[in-house]
N, C-alpha and C positions, 0 to 999 in steps of 0.2 A: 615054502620058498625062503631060502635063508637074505636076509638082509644086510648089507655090507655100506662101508662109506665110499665115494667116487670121491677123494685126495687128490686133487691137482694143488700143489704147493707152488704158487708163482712168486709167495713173497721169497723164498728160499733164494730165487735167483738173483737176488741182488747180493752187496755186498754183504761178508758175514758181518761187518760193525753194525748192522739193522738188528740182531738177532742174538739171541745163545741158542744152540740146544737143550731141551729142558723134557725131563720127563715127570711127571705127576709121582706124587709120594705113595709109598704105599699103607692104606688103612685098614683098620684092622677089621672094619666088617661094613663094609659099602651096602645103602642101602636106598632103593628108587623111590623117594615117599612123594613126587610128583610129576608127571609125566602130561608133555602140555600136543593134543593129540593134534589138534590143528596144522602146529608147526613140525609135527612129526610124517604128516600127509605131505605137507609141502616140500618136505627132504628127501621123499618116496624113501623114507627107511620103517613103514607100519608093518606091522608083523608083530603076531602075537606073543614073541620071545626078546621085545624094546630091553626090558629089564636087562636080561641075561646078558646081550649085545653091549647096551652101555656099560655096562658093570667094566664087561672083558676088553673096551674098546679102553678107559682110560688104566686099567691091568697091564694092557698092551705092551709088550718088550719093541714091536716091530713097527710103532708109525713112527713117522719122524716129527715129532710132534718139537713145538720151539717156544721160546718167550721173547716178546719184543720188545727193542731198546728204542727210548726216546727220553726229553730232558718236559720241562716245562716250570712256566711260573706259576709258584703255589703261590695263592694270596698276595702277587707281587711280587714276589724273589724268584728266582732262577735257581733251580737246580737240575743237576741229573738224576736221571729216573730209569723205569721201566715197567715190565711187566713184575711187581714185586710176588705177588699171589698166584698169577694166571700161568695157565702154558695152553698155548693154542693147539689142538687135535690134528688142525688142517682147514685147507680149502673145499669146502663139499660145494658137486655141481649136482645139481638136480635134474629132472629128465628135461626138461628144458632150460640146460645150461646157464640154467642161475645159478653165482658163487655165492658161497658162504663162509664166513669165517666160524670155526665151532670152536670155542674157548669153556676151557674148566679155569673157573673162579675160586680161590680158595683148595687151590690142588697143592699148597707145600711151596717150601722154599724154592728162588731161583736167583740166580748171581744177581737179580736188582735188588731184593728183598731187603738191604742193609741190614737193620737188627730186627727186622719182623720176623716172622715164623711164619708165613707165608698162607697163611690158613683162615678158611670164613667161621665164623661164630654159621649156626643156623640158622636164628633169628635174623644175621643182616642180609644171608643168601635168600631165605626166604622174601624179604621186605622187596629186594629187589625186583623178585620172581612178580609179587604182586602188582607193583608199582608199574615195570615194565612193560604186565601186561595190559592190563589199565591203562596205560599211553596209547598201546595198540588200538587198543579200541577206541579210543576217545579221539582216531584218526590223527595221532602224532608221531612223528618218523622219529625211530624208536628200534634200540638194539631189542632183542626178545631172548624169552628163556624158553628152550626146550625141556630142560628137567630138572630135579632138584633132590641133591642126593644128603643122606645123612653119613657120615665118615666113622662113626664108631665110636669116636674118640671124645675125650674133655678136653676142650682147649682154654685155657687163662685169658683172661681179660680183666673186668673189676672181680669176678668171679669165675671157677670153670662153666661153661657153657658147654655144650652140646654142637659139634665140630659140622660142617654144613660144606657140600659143592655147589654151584650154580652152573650148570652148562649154557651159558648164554652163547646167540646167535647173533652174527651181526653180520651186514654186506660188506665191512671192513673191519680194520682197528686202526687203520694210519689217522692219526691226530697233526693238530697243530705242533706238539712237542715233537712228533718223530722229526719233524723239518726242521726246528729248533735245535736238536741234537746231531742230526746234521751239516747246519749252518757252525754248530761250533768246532764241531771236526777241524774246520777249514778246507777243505776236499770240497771243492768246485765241483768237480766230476761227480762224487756221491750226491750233492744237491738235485744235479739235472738229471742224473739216474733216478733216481728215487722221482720226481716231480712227470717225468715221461711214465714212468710203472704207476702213478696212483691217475693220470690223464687216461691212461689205457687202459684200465682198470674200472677206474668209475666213471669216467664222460669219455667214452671210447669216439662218441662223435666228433669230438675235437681233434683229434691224433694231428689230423692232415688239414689242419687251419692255419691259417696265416696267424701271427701272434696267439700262436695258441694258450698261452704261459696266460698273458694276461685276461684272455677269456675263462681260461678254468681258474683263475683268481677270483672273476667277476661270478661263474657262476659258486662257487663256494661260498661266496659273501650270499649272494641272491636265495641259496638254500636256506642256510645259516638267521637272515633276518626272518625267513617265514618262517622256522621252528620254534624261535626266540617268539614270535607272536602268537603263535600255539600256545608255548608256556604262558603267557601273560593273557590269555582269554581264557585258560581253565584255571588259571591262578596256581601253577604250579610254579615251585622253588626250588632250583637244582641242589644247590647251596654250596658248590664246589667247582664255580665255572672255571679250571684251571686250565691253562690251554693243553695241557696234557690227557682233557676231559674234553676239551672241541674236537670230535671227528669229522673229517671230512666226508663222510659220504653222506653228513649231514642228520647224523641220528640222535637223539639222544642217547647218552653212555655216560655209564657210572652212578648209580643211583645208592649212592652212601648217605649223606646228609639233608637227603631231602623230604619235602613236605609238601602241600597242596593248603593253601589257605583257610583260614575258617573265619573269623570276621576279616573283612579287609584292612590291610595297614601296609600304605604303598611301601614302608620302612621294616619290612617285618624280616627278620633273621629267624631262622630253624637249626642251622648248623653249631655246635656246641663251640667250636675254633674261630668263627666266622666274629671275629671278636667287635669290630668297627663298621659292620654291613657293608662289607666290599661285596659279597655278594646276594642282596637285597634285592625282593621283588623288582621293585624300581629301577634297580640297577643294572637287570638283567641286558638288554638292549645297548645299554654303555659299556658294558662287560664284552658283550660278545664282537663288539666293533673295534676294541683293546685288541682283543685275542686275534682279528683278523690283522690288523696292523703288525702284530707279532709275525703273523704266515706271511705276508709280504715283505718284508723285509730278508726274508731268508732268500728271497732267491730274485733279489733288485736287478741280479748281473746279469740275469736271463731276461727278464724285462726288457730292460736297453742298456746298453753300452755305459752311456751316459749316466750316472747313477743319481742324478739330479732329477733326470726327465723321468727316472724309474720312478721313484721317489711320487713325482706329481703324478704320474698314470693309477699309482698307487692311490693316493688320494682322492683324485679326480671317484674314480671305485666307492671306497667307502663314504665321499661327500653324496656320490647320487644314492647311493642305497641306505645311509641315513636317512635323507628327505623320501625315500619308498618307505619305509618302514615308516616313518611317523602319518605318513597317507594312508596306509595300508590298515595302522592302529586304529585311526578313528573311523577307517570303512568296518574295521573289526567289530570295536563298540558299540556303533549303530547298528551291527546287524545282530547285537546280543538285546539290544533294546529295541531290535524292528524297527526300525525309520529308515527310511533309503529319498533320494535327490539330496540334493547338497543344499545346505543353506549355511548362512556367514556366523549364526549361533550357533551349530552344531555342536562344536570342539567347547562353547562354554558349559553348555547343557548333558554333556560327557565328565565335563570336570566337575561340576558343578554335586552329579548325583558319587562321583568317587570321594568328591569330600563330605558328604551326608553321610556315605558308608563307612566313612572312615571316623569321622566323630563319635556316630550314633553306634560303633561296633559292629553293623550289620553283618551277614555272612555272606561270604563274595559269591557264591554257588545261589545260595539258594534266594537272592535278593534277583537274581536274572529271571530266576524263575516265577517268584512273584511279581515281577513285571511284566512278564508273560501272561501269566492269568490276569491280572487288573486286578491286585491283589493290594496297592499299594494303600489303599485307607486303612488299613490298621494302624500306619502312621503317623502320627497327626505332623511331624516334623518332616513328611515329607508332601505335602500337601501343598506346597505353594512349586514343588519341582513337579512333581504329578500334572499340577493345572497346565506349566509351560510343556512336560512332556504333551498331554493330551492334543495342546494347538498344534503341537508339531508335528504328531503322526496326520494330522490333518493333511498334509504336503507330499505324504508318501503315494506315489504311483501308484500302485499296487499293494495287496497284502503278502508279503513275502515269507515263504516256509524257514524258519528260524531252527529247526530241529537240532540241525550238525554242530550249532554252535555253541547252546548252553546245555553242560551236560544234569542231568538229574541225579546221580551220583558220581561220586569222586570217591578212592581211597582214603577216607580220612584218617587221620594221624591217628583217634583215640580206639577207632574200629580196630584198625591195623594192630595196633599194640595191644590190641585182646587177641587177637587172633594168633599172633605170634605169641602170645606166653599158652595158649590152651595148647600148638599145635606143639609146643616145646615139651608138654606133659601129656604128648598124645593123642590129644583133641584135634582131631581134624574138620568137625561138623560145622563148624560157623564158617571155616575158609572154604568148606565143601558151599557153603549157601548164598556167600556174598561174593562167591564166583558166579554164578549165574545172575548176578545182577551186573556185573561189574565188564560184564560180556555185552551188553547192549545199554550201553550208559545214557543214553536216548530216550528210551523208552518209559511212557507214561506211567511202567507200574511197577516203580520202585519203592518196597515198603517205607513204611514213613521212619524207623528207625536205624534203615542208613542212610536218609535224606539231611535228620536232625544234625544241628550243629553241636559240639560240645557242651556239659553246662561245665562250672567251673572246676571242679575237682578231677572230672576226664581233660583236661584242656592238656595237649603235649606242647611245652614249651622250649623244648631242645629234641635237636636227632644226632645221631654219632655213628660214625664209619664205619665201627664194627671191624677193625682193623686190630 
């Protein structure tokens, strides 16, 4: 049975300012070095000739494959932007009419590119493959990689590298900058265009709602805070929350400069540009409430009339889902520490053990876990938090199953960066082995040497774009 893509391109139908045509560069010896089966089942494209199929699919003279235009603030500043690396293959629907956006990463130049070369190093297409899927599992809504191609080619960086595709999947790519990029158009009409095709699109329930504009505002915000709390219970760091990296369909996307914590530091920067911790652990939450204020504002006139009253509806939005989120944090905590009813200590006895961990350097993962086990007299500095936790779980209703929420492994930064220089000289064996732990990150039997934290000489103190 031969295998083919089902192409519905609905973003196509909007205006062409959304998009370029763009087709993938061609390299000089394409090669499949990882093929991720699960999400290949979900595509109903399995078939024992995947290889052959994707090679000739991004070969292809005949899809109409495109790259998408949108603006965003980096670090604070406004610019215009786009797809500089990517071109998207198309819309795949699966047998049950699930879409998908399927994007080559790293496929060559496209009129957003400015002076980049358009092109992934291996090693950062790879990182992302990992990372990404690692979120999946660690039950975080999350763009995913289907496969990962090696290009042939040396590409420049600090040095030639080994040239890499990512075929990542995602339910979308419309971000906060596509609306931003719209909003500066000036074209009213394009705003409401565009905000009708992503309502119909991703919350199709809404179509036929009364203020329906301001509900799929609300529910974007309401997505957006539970992801943001995801990232901050597995102690992950995007490190590039640009709004042109908030997608709307609420995923995580773009996995350039990030990292996953090892001791805790609510102040801790990974990204090598991230020069002031604009975007800091800490800050993640405050970041992403920016970024939603950015998306409302592009489209106030559709709101109401009134662009004062827009304005406060606006508000009104992210004032109640700030206070959700910060309720939502400390039902999070307690349930990583197992206490459940509410008492009027709670929120000190949370703060209390983040500043222990954060003085004493502890490691954010694996300290959840030894309070899990009742592990916690090894030490002696935390002895008098211990005594207060003890009275406290006295209070709890019941003993409540904690499994989903502290993971037993995480991708760590020093693992990762072995794996990527072995897999860069060929060495596939270690990525072959800390993939099947990294598949059920849950589970009680995960060797003790991807549990360990760094000691000082493995410690990764910077990540970089690979750009």
């Amino acid at each position: 049975m031969n295998i083919n893509w089902n192409f519905e391109n609905s973003y196509l139908k909007l205006p062409k300012f959304f998009y370029s045509n763009t087709k993938p560069e061609k390299f000089p010896k394409l090669e499949v070095l990882l093929k991720n089966d699960d999400l290949i089942n979900l595509l109903n494209l399995q078939n024992h000739d995947f290889d052959i199929f994707l090679i000739n699919s991004i070969n292809s003279k005949n899809l109409n494959s495109f790259s998408q235009a949108y603006a965003g603030h980096q670090f604070g500043h406004f610019t215009k932007l786009g797809d500089g690396r990517a071109t998207l293959l198309g819309e795949h629907l699966n047998s049950n009419k699930e879409r998908f956006d399927i994007q080559l990463k790293g496929s060559g130049k496209t009129p957003y590119s400015r002076n980049g070369d358009g092109k992934g190093t291996l090693k950062s297409m790879l990182r992302e493959y990992i990372i990404s899927e690692s979120m999946y599992n660690l039950n975080i809504k999350t763009t995913r990689s289907l496969a990962l191609l090696k290009t042939g080619e040396k590409i420049l960086r600090n040095g030639y590298e080994q040239g890499g595709i990512l075929v990542r999947v995602s339910k979308s790519h419309i971000r906060v900058g596509t609306f931003q990029l719209t909003y500066l158009s000036n074209q009213k009409e394009n705003i409401k265009e565009l905000l009708n095709y992503s309502i119909k699109r991703l919350y199709p329930e809404l179509i036929e709602e009364k203020d329906k504009y301001i509900k799929f505002y609300e529910k974007i915000t309401e997505n957006q805070i539970n992801l943001i709390l995801d990232w901050q219970r597995v102690g992950f760091i995007h490190g590039v929350m640009n709004t042109d990296n908030m997608s709307l369909s609420g995923e995580t996307i773009d996995y350039g400069p990030c990292a996953f914590l090892d001791e805790y530091n609510p102040n801790k920067v990974f990204s090598s540009i991230d020069h002031r911790g604009r975007y800091a652990f800490i800050n993640q939450p405050k970041i992403a409430m920016w970024n939603l204020a950015r998306l409302g504002e592009t489209f106030l006139h559709l709101i109401d009339n009134d662009e004062q009253l827009a304005i406060k509806k606006i508000e009104e939005v992210l004032n109640k889902y700030e206070k959700i989120y910060n309720t939502l944090w400390l039902n999070m905590m307690k349930n990583k520490i197992n206490i459940n009813q509410n008492h009027k200590n709670d929120i000190n006895l949370i703060k209390e053990l983040l500043d222990l961990m954060h003085v004493f350097k502890l490691d954010y993962t694996n300290t959840f876990i030894d309070i899990e086990n009742n592990n916690l007299k090894k030490f002696d500095f935390m002895k008098d938090w211990n005594s207060k936790f003890q009275d406290r779980k006295k209070l709890n209703h019941k003993k409540e199953d904690i499994n989903n929420y502290n993971p037993k492994i995480i991708p760590r930064n020093h693992n990762i960066e072995n794996i990527l220089n072995n897999v860069e000289f060929g060495n596939l064996e270690q990525l072959k082995e800390i993939f099947i732990y990294l598949k059920k990150p849950y589970d009680e039997s995960i060797p003790e040497k991807y549990r360990q934290m760094p000691n000082e000489d493995e410690k990764i103190h910077q990540t970089f774009c690979g750009t």
